[in-house]
TORDODO-549435 format. One record per residue (C-alpha): residue number from 1; y negated, x, z. Coordinates in steps of 0.25 Angstrom, whole numbers. Each point is the difference from the previous one (the first is absolute). Last residue first. Layout:
BEGIN
> NUM Y X Z
...
END
This chain:
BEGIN
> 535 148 7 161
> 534 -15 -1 0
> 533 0 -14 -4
> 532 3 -7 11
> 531 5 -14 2
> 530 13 6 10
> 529 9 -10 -7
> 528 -6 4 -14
> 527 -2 14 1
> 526 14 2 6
> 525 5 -10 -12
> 524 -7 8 -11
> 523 5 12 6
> 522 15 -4 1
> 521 -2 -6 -16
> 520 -3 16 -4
> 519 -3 -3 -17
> 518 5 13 -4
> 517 6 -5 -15
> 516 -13 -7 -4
> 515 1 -5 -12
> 514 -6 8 -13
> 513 -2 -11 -9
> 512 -2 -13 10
> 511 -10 11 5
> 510 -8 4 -13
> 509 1 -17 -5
> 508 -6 -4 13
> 507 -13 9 2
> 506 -4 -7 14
> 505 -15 -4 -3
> 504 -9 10 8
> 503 -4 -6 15
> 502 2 13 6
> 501 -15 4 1
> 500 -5 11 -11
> 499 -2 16 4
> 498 -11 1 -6
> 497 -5 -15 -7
> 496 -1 -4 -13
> 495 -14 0 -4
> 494 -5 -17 -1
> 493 -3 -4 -15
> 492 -12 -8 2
> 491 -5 -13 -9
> 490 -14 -1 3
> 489 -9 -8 8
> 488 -14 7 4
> 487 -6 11 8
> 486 9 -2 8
> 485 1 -3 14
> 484 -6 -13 -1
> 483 11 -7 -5
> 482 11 0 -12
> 481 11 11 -2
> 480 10 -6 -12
> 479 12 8 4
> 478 10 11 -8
> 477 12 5 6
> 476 11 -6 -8
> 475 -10 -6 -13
> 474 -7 -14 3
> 473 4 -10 -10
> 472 3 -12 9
> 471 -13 5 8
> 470 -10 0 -14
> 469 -3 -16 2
> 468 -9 3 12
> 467 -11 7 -6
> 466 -3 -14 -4
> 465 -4 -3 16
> 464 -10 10 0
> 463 -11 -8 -2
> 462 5 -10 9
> 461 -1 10 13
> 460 15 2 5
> 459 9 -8 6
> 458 4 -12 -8
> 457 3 10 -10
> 456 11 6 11
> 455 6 -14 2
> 454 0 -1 -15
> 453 8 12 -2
> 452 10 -3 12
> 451 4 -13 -5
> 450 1 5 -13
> 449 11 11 4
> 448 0 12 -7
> 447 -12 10 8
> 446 -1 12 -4
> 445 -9 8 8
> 444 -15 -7 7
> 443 -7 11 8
> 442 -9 -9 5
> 441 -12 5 7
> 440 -9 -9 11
> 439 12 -5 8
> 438 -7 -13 9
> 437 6 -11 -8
> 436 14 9 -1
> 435 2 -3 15
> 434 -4 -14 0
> 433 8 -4 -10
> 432 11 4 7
> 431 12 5 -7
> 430 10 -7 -8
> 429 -8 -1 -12
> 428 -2 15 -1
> 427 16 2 -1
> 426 1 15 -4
> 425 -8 3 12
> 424 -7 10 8
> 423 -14 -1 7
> 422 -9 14 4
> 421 -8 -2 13
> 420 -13 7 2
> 419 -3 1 16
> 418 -15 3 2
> 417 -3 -10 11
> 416 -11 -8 -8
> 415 12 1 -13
> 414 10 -7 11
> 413 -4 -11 1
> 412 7 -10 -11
> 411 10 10 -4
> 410 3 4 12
> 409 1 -14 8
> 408 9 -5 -14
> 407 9 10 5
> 406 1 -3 15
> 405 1 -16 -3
> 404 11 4 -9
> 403 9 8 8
> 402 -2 -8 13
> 401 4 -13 -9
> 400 11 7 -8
> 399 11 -6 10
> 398 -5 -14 -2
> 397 -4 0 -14
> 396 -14 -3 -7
> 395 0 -2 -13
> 394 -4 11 -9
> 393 6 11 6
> 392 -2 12 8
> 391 13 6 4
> 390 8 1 -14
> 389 -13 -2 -8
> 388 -5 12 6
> 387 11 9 -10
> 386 -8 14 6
> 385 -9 -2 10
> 384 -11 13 0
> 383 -10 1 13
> 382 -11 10 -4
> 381 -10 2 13
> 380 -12 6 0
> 379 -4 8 13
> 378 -15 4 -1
> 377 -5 -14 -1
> 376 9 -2 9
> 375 -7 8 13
> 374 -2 -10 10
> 373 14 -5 -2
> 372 3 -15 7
> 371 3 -5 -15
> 370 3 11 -6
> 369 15 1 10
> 368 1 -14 -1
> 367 0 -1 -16
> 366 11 12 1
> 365 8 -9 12
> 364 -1 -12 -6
> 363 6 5 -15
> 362 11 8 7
> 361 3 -12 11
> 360 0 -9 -12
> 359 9 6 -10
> 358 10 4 12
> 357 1 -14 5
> 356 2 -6 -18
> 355 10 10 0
> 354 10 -3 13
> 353 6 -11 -7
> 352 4 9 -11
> 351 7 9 9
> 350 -8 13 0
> 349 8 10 -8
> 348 -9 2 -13
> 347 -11 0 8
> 346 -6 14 -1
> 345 -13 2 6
> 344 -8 10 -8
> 343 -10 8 7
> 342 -11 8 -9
> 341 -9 12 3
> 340 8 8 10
> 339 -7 11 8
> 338 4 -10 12
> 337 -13 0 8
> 336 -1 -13 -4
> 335 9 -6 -10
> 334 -2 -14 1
> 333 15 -3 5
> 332 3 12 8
> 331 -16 0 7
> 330 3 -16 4
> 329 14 3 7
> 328 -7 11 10
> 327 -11 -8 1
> 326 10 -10 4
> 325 9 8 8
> 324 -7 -2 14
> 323 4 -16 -2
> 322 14 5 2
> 321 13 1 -8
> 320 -5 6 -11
> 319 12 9 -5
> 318 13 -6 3
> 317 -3 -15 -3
> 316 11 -9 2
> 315 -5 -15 -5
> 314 -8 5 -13
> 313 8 11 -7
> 312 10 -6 7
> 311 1 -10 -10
> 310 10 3 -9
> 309 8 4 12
> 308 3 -16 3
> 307 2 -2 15
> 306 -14 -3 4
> 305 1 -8 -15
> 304 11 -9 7
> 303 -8 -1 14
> 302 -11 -4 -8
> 301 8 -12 -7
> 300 7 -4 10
> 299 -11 -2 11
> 298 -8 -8 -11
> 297 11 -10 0
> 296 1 -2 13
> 295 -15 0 1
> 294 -4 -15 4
> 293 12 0 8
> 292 -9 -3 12
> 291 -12 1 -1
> 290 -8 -11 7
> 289 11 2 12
> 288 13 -8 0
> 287 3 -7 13
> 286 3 0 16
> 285 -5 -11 7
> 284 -10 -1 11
> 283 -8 -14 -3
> 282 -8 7 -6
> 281 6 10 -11
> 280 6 10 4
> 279 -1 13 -11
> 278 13 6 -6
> 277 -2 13 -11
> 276 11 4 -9
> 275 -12 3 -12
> 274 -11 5 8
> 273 11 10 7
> 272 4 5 -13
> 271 -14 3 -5
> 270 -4 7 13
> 269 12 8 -4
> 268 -4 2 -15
> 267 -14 5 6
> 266 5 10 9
> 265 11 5 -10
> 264 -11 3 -9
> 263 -7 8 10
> 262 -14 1 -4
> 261 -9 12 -8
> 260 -15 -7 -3
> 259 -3 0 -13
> 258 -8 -14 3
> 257 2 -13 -9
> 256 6 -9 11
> 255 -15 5 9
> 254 -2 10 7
> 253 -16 -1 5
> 252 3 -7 15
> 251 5 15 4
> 250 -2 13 -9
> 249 2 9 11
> 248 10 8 -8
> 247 8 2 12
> 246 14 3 -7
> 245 6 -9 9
> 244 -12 -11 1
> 243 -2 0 -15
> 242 15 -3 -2
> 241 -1 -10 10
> 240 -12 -7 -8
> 239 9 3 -14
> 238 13 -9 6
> 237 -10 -11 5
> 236 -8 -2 -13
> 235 14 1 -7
> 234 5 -10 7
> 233 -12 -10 0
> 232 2 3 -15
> 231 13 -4 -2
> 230 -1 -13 9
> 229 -7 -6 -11
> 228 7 5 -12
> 227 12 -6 6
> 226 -5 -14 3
> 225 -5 1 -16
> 224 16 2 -4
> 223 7 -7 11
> 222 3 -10 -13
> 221 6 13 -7
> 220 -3 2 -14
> 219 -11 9 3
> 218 8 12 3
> 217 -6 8 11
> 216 1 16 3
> 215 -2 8 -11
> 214 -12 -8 -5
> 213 -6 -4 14
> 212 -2 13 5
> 211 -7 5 -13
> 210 -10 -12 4
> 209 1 6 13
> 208 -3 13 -2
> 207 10 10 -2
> 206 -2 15 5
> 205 8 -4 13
> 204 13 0 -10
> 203 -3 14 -4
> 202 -1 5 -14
> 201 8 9 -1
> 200 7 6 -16
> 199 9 10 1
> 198 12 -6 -6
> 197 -9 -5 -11
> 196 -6 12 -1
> 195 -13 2 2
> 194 -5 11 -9
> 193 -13 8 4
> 192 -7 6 -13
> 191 -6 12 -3
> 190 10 4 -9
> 189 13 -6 -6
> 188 -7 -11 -6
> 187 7 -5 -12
> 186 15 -2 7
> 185 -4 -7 12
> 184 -9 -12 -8
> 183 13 -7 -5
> 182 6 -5 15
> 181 2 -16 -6
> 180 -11 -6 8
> 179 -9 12 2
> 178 -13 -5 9
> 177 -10 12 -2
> 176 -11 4 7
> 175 -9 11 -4
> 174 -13 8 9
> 173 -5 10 -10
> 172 -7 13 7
> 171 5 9 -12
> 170 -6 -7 -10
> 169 4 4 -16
> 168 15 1 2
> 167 1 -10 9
> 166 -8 -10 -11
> 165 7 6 -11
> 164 13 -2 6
> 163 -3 -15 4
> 162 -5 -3 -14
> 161 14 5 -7
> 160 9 -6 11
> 159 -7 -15 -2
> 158 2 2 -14
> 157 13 5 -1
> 156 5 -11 10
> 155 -6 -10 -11
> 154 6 6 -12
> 153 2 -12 -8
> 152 15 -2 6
> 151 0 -12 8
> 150 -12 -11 -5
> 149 -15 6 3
> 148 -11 -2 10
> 147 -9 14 6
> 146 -9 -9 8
> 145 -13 10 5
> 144 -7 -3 13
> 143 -16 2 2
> 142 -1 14 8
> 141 12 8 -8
> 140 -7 -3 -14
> 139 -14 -3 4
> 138 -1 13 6
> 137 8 7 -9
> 136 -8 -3 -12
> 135 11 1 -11
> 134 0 10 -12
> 133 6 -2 -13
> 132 6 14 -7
> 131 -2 5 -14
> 130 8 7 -9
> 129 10 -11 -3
> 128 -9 -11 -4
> 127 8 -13 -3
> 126 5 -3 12
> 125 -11 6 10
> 124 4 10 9
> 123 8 -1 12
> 122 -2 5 16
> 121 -15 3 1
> 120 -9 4 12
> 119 -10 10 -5
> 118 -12 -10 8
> 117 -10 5 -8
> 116 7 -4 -11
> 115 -3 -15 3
> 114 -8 -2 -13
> 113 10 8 -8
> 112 7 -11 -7
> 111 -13 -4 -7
> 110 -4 15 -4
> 109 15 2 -4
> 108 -1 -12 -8
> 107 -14 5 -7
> 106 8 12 -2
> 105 10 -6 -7
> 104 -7 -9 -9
> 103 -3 -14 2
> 102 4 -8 -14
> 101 -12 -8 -5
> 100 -7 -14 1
> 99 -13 -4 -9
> 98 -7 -14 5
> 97 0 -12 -8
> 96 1 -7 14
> 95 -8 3 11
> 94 3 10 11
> 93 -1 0 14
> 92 -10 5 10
> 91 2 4 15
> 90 15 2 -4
> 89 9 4 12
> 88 7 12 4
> 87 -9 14 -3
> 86 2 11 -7
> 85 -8 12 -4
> 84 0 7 -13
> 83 -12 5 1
> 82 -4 -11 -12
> 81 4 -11 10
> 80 14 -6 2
> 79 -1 -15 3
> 78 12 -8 8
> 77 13 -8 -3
> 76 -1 -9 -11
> 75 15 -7 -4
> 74 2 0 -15
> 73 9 -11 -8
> 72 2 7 -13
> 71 -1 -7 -13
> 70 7 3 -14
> 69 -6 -10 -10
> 68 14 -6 -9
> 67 -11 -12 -1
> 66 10 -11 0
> 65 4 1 15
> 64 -8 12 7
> 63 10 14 1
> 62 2 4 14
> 61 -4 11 11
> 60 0 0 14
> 59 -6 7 11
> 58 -7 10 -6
> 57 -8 6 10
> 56 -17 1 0
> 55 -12 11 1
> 54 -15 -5 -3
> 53 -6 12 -3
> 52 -14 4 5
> 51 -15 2 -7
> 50 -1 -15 -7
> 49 14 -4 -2
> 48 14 7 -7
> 47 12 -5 3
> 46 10 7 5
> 45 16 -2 -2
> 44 12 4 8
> 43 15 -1 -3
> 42 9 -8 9
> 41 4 -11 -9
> 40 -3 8 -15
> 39 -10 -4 -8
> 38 -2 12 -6
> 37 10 9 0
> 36 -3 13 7
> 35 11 9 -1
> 34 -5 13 -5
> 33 -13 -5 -9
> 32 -3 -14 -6
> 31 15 -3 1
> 30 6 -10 -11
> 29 5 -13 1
> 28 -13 -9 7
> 27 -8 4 -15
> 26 -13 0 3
> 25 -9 -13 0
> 24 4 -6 14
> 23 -8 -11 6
> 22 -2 2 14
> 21 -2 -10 10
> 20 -6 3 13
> 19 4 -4 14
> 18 -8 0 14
> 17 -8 -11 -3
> 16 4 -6 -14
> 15 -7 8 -13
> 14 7 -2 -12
> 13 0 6 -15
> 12 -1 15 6
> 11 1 10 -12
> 10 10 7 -6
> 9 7 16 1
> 8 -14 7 -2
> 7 4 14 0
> 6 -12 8 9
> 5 9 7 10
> 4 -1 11 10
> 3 11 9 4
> 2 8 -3 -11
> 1 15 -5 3
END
């Protein structure tokens, strides 16, 4: 591609707010110069007005019925002046009859470049190998970013790629990531502090009651409001005494919510005796108290997940055992003092009923942390939720209503707290509205499935919602970025990551080829009945 271009490619027919329409009087089939076909979805147009350029993406091209004229559907995104500047937004648009030309390479690279400042890049755009699109990191970490795509566009990859460069760059980053499937471990062997699932604590006294109520009460039950009632005079008891014995002197001000250490057995005790209790009545007789049976069933199933290893990582904490060992538990977690610059949490062997609890603790406990943090403008926090449609969804859901209420709590304030929060999905329209609402950049990947494609149009600004019909043909790895950390939308090919997540399509046809004479079945077993991968 030139670098800068006079050749006339048509001129504008229709002027409609935020979109032009270009009549095409070159010949759509052949390349201008290199591969610049004019007209092509994608491709980038000015149009010439006064002392500035009005510059415009092709969104859709097709040929009028009876005329055989070539017309291109162009969306308007900003003004470039004559140094070359760029800025979002047209102040003065054009009129019809007017000239519209190719935009030359280094007019593109002067676009593209309005955020070089910044030198944080992680892919280059689609059609222009040697340059590189820049993304203004404040805006980019600081207002939320949705990276949405069906299974196997290259999502992992992309979130990996832009969170090496980001701990490659800044040394002082402070990274959380919830790992559903344990992919993260193999593309960050530095710098980082790997939770294991086997090694993963999060302590049962950590959980507030909301959290509390998830794990512990089903509301099928009939006893089920009764429950969550009595719950929380419980757990205000429970953390008072723990207060007492650890002499935190916090009195009247513990609350259900407090991260106060208690004795769990304490409080399920209490419970018990709540629930066989015989009060007289009046005249002297002996009888059933307010409560009694009303946690029969509740009895059960805590005493079944107190003896469930999958969740000891909650119930039989062996390193934070104390309220003394929440600073302590805080510093690990958000890396401070740490020299590390990213934790990632892998959940892959959390129970499923377990993962919505864990989701919200992680999510309250970062928004927590800024929250009662003099200092956060100085200590910016990245929380990454990979596959969030699995734990934050759409409809509300009992076991996902800690989870979704602490998510949708970041999104919503956490940008005045300085924690960023990237969103994962390859199912948009099961997710939250109300978390994608407040995301300010879309990294939008293939998306195949219509439901999905117009839930995403419905998201972003209407002008951009023609851009949309590229996600069925989106390349592996490539990503339509839209929002207000670039300079403008573009079609991006991400950089493959080094080294890459696991999450790689299994190669089938090399391995049902080759076999797998060695496969050690006793290891597979120890690792499965002991639920640890480091056998």
């Amino acid at each position: 591609m030139t670098k800068t271009s006079n050749s006339d490619i048509g001129y504008v027919i229709e002027v409609n707010g935020e979109r032009a329409l270009v009549e095409l009087t070159v010949d759509t089939t052949s390349p201008l110069v290199d591969d610049y076909y004019p007209g092509q979805p994608g491709s980038h147009v000015k149009i010439p007005f006064r002392d500035h350029d009005v510059i415009g993406i092709v969104s859709s091209i097709r040929i009028m019925n009876g005329t055989g004229k070539k017309v291109a559907d162009c969306i308007l995104l900003g003004t470039q002046d004559a140094k070359g500047k760029f800025r979002r937004g047209v102040a003065v648009y054009p009129n019809v009859g007017q000239t519209v030309r190719m935009l030359g390479s280094e007019e593109l690279r002067q676009v593209f470049s309005e955020y070089i400042g910044y030198d944080f890049s992680f892919g280059r755009p689609a059609h222009a190998e040697d340059q590189r699109a820049y993304v203004q990191v404040d805006r980019f970490f600081g207002q939320h970013v949705a990276v949405l795509g069906t299974t196997g566009c290259g999502k992992s990859c992309t979130v990996v790629s832009m969170l090496q460069r980001a701990i490659e760059k800044y040394p002082n980053t402070h990274i959380v990531v919830l790992d559903l499937h344990g992919e993260y471990a193999t593309a960050f062997p530095d710098h980082v502090n790997l939770v294991d699932a086997d090694k993963l604590e999060l302590p049962y006294w950590m959980l507030n009651f909301d959290e509390f109520v998830d794990l512990t009460v089903d509301f099928n039950e009939p006893t089920a409001q009764n429950q969550v009632t009595v719950l929380r005079d419980a757990l205000v008891r429970a953390r008072h005494a723990g207060d007492t014995k650890d002499k935190l002197g916090l009195g009247a001000v513990v609350t259900a919510d407090s991260p106060v250490y208690f004795d769990l057995d304490d409080m399920l005790s209490q419970i018990r005796d709540w629930n066989i209790q015989m009060v007289y009545d009046s005249n002297g007789v002996l009888q059933q108290g307010p409560l009694y049976g009303v946690f029969d069933r509740f009895l059960i199933r805590f005493e079944s997940k107190l003896s469930d290893p999958r969740f000891n990582f909650v119930f039989r904490p062996s390193c934070f055992t104390s309220s003394h060992a929440l600073p302590q538990l805080l510093k690990d977690y958000l890396l401070i003092e740490t020299g590390r610059r990213m934790t990632v949490i892998d959940l892959s062997g959390v129970p499923s009923e377990a993962i919505g609890v864990v989701v919200a603790v992680v999510a309250r406990v970062v928004f927590e942390f800024n929250l009662w943090n003099p200092e956060r403008e100085r200590f910016p926090i990245l929380l990454v939720l990979e596959e969030a449609h699995n734990y934050v969804p759409a409809r509300a859901e009992g076991r996902y209503t800690a989870a979704r209420t602490a998510v949708e709590r970041v999104t919503k304030e956490g940008r005045k707290y300085g924690i960023g929060c990237v969103v994962v999905s390859q199912r948009p329209k099961e997710l939250s509205e109300t978390v994608l609402s407040q995301c300010n950049t879309f990294i939008a990947m293939r998306l195949t499935n219509p439901d999905d494609q117009n839930y995403v149009r419905r998201l972003v600004p209407d002008s951009l919602s023609g851009l949309m019909n590229m996600l069925p043909a989106l390349r592996t790895g490539e990503a339509l970025i839209l929002g207000d950390s670039m300079a403008m939308p573009t079609r991006v090919m991400i950089d493959l990551p080094d080294p890459r997540p696991h999450s790689g399509d299994v190669e089938f046809a090399k391995y049902w080829s080759e076999g797998d004479p060695d496969m050690d079945v006793d290891r597979i077993v120890r690792r499965w009945r002991t639920r640890r991968r480091d056998l």
